[in-house]
C-alpha positions as CSV (number, residue, x, y, z in Angstrom):
1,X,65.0,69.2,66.7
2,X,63.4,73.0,66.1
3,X,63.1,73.1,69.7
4,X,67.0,72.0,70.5
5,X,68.1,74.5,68.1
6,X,66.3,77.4,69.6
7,X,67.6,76.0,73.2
8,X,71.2,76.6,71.6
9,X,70.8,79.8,69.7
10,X,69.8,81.0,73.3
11,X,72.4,79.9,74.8
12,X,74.6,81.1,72.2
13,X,73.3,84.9,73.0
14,X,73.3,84.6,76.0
15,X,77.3,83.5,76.4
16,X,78.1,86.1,73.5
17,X,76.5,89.0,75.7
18,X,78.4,88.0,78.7
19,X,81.6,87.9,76.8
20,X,81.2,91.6,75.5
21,X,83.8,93.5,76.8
22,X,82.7,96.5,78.9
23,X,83.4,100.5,79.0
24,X,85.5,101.3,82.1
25,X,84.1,104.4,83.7
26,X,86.9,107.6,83.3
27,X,87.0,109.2,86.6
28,X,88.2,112.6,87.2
29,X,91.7,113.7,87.2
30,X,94.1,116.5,88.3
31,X,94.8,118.6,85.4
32,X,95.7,122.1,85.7
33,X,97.1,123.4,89.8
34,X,98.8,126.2,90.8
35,X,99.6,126.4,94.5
36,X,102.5,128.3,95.4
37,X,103.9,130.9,97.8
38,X,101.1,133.7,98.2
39,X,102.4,137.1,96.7
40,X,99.2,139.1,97.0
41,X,95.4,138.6,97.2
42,X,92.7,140.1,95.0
43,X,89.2,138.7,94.4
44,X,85.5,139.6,93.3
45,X,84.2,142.8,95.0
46,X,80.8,144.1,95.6
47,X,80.4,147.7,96.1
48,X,77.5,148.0,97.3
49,X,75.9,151.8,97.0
50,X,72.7,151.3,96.0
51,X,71.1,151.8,92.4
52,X,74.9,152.6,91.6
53,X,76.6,149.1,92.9
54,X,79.7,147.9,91.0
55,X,80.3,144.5,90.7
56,X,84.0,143.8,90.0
57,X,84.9,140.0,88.8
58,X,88.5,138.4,89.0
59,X,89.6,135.3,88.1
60,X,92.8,133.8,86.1
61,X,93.4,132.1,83.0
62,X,94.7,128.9,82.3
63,X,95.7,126.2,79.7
64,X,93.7,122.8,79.7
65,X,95.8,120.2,79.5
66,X,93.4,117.0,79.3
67,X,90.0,116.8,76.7
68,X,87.1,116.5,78.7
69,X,84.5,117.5,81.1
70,X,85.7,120.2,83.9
71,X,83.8,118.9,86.5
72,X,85.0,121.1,89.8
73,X,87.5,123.5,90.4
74,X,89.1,124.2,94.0
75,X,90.0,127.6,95.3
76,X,92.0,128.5,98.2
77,X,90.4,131.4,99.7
78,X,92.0,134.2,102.6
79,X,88.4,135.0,103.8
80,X,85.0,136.3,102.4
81,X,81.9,137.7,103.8
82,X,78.9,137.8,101.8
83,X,75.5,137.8,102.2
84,X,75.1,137.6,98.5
85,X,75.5,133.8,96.2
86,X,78.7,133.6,94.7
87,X,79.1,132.8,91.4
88,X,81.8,130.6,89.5
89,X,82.0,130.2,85.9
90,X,84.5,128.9,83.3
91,X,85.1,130.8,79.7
92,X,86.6,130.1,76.6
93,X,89.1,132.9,76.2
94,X,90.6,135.1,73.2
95,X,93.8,137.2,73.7
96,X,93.6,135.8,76.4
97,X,90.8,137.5,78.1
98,X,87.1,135.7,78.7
99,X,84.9,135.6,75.6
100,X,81.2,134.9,74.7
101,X,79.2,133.0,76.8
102,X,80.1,131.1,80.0
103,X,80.7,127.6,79.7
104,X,79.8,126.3,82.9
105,X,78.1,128.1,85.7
106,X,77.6,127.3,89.3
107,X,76.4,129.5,92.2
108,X,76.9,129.5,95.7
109,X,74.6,130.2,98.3
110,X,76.3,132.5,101.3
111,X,75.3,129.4,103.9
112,X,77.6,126.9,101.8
113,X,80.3,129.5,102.0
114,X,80.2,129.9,106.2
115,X,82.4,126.7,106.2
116,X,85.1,129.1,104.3
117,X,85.2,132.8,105.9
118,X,87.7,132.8,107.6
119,X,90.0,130.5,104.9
120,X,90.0,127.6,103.3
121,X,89.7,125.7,99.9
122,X,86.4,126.2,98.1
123,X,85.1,123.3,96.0
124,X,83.6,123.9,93.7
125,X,81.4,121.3,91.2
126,X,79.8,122.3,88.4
127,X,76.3,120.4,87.8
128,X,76.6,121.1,84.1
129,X,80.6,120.8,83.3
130,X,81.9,122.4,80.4
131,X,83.9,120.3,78.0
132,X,87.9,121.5,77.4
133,X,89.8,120.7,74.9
134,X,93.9,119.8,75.7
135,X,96.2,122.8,74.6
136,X,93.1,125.6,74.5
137,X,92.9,128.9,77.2
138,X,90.4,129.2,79.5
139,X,89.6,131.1,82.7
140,X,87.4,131.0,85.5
141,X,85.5,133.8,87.1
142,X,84.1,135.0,90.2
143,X,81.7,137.1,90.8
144,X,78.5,138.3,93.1
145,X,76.0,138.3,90.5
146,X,73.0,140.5,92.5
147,X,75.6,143.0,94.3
148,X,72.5,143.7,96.9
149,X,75.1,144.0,99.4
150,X,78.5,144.8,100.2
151,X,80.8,141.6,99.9
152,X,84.3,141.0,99.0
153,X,86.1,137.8,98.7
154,X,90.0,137.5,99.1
155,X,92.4,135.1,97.3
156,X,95.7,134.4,97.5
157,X,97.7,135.4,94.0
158,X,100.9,134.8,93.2
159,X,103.7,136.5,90.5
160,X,105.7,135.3,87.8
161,X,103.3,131.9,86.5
162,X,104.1,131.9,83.2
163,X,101.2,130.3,81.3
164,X,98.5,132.5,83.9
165,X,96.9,135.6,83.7
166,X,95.2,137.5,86.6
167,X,91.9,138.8,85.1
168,X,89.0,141.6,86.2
169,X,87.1,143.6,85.7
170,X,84.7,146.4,86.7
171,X,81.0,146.0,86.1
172,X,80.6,146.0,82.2
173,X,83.7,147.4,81.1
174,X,86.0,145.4,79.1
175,X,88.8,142.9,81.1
176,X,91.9,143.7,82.3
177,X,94.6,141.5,82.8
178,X,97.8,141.2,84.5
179,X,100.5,138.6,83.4
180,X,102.1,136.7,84.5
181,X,100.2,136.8,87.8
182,X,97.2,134.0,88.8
183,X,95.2,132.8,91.9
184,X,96.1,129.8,93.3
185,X,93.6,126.8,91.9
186,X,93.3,123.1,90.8
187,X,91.3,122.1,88.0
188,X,89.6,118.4,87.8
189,X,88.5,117.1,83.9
190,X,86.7,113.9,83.4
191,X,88.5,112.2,80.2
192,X,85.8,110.2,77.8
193,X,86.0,106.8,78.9
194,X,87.8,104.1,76.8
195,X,85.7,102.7,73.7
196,X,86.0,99.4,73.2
197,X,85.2,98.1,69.8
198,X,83.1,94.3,70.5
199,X,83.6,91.6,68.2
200,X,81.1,91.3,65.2
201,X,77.9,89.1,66.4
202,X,77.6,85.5,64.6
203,X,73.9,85.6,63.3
204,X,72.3,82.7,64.4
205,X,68.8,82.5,63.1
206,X,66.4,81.7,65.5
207,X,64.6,79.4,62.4
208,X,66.6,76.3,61.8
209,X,66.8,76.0,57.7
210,X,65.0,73.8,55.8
211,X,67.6,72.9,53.5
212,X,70.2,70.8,55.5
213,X,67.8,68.6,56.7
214,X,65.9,68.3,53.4
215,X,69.2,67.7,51.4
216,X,70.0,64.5,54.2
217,X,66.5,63.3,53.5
218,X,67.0,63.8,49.7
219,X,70.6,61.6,49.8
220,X,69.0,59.0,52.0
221,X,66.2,58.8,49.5
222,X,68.5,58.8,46.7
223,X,70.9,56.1,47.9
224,X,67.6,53.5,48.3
225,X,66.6,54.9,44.5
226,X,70.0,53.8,43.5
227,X,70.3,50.7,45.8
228,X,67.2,49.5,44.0
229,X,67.7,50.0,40.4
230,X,70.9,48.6,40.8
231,X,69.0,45.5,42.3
232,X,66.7,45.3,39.8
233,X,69.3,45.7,37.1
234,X,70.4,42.4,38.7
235,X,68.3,40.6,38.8
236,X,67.5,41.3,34.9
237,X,70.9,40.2,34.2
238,X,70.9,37.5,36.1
239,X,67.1,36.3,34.1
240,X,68.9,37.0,30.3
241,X,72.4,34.9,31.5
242,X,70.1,32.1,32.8
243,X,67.8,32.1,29.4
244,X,70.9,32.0,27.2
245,X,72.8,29.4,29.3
246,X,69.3,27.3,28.7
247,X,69.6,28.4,25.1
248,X,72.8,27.1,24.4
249,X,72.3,23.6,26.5
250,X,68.8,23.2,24.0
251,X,71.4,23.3,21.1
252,X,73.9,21.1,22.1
253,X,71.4,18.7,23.0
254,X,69.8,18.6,19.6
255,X,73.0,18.9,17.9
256,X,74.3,15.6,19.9
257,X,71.1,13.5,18.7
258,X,71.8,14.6,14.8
């Protein structure tokens, strides 16, 4: 019986495991895109003049509109020439303007840009994605970081975006920005995936209790206890009814002879 039991409480596991329901993985979705009529074109700028290089960054701000992960970011480009990495980060923004620390940072190497000199959309995807939140400003950035060479890249903006600002600036002065005015983009966030709340668990104890079985043996026991007593009650009765019936015929006999 120990043996059966165990057999079943694995079985039991084993059924209540498969029955779990399981976390659908979130994929990445389209949140914020901006891709209309070119207006104008501005973009990151290296000036290269030696010990005195000026590295101007542009980029544009934007509102998240899903919680999650930004995983990439696309970015229709006129044309660049570099020889320099590119870099691409995402900030948190105040008055709408990049603040503190980047976010998320990814760079470019100048051979993964050949694909895009002469136009064309760069995707980007961020190995370490920063996290958004739905309704908070952001911005992303572009920028030659080293500036050890001339480079320039050119992107198409566009005017009146409410919502956008078109931001730079020039080595470490503070930003500017230009409103409403943006490059064009598309952002992709990664929402969490759905939690699914399992059932409780029945605990089944892999040690079959004592008790039941002992309480069966026990009212087994008990009903052959009572079973007997009452049989020898019985047969006790049955001796005194047979000793007074015996009794009384002894009377009547002796009382007939008087």
């Amino acid at each position: 019986m120990p043996n059966f039991v165990r057999s079943l409480t694995v079985i039991v596991a084993v059924v209540l495991s498969l029955c779990a329901p399981v976390a659908a993985y979130a994929t990445p979705q389209v949140d914020q895109t901006q891709s209309l009529t070119t207006g104008g074109s501005g973009g990151p700028l290296c000036s290269f003049m030696g010990p005195m290089s000026i590295n101007d960054a542009a980029g544009t701000t934007f509102t998240a509109g899903i919680t999650g992960s930004l995983t990439s970011i696309d970015i229709p480009l006129l044309w660049i020439y570099t020889s320099d990495n590119l870099q691409v980060s995402i900030y948190a923004t105040s008055s709408g303007r990049p603040t503190g620390s980047a976010l998320a940072v990814q760079i470019i190497s100048p051979a993964a840009l050949a694909s895009v000199a002469s136009g064309g959309t760069l995707s980007v995807t961020f190995t370490s994605p920063a996290t958004v939140q739905s309704g908070t400003g952001y911005a992303f950035v572009l920028d030659f970081p080293s500036c050890s060479s001339s480079a320039q890249a050119s992107m198409a903006t566009v005017t009146s975006v409410p919502g956008r600002a078109f931001i730079y600036k020039q080595g470490s002065a503070a930003w500017n920005s230009y409103a409403p005015t943006g490059i064009n983009f598309t952002t992709y966030v990664e929402a969490p995936a759905p939690q699914n709340t399992p059932s409780p668990t029945p605990s089944v104890s892999a040690t079959p209790s004592a008790t039941p079985a002992a309480q069966l043996a026990n009212t087994g026991s008990d009903l052959l206890e009572v079973t007997l007593l009452w049989g020898s009650l019985g047969t006790v009765f049955l001796g005194l009814g047979a000793g007074l019936i015996a009794r009384h015929n002894t009377r009547r006999s002796s009382t007939l002879k008087d």
